[in-house]
C-alpha positions in Angstrom: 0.0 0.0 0.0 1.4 3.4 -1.2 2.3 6.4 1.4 0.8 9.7 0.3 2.3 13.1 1.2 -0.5 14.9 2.6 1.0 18.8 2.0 1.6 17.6 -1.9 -1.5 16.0 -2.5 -3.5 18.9 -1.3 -1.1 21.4 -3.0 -2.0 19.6 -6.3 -6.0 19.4 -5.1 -6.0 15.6 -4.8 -7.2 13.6 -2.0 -7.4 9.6 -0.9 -10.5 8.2 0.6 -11.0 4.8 1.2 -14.0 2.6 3.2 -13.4 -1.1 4.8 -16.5 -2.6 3.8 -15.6 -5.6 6.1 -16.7 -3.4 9.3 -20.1 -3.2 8.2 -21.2 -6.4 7.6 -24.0 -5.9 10.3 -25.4 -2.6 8.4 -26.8 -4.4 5.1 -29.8 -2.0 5.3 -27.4 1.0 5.2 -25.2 -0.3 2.6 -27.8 -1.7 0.6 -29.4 1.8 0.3 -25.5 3.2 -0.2 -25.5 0.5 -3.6 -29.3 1.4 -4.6 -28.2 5.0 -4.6 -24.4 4.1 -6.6 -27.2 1.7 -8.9 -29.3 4.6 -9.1 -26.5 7.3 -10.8 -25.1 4.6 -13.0 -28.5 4.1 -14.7 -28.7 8.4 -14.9 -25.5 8.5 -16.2 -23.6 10.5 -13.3 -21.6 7.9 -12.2 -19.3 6.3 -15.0 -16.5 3.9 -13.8 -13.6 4.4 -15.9 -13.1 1.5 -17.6 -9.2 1.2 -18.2 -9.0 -3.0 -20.0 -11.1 -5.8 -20.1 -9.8 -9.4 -20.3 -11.7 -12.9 -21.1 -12.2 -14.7 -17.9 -9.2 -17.1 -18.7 -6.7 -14.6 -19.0 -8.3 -13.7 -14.9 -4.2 -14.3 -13.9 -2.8 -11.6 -16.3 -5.7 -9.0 -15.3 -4.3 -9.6 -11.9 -0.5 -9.0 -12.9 -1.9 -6.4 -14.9 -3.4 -4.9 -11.6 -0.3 -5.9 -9.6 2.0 -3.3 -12.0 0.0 -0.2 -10.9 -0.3 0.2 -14.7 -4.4 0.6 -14.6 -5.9 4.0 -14.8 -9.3 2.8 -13.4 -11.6 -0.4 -13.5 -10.1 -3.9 -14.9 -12.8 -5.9 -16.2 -13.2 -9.6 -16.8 -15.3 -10.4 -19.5 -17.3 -13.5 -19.0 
């Protein structure tokens, strides 16, 4: 996991924000209304992952080295 500078990413208006899903197993309602909502703006068209490569499902171990690299600019896809 990378180390982020908190004076440079602010001087070039960046941030980092991240959520552990895995302490709210217990709050399904919430989250489920938190995914309704993410659900909700792809299907209006204001939330649009980035889609950076997509791979067939047997290539699932080079999407993963491909991940590994740090070379993706947003969402790696397998293709089923």
């Amino acid at each position: 996991m990378p180390w982020f500078n908190p004076v440079a990413l602010m001087n070039r208006n960046r941030s980092v924000f991240g959520v552990n899903l895995g302490h709210l197993w217990h709050e399904a309602p919430k989250i489920r209304t938190w995914m309704n909502a993410l659900v909700d703006g792809v299907n209006a068209g204001w939330v649009r992952p980035h889609v950076d490569r997509t791979f067939p499902l047997a290539q699932a171990g080079e999407a993963q080295a491909y991940i590994e690299s740090r070379k993706s600019t947003g969402k790696v896809v397998l293709v089923i």
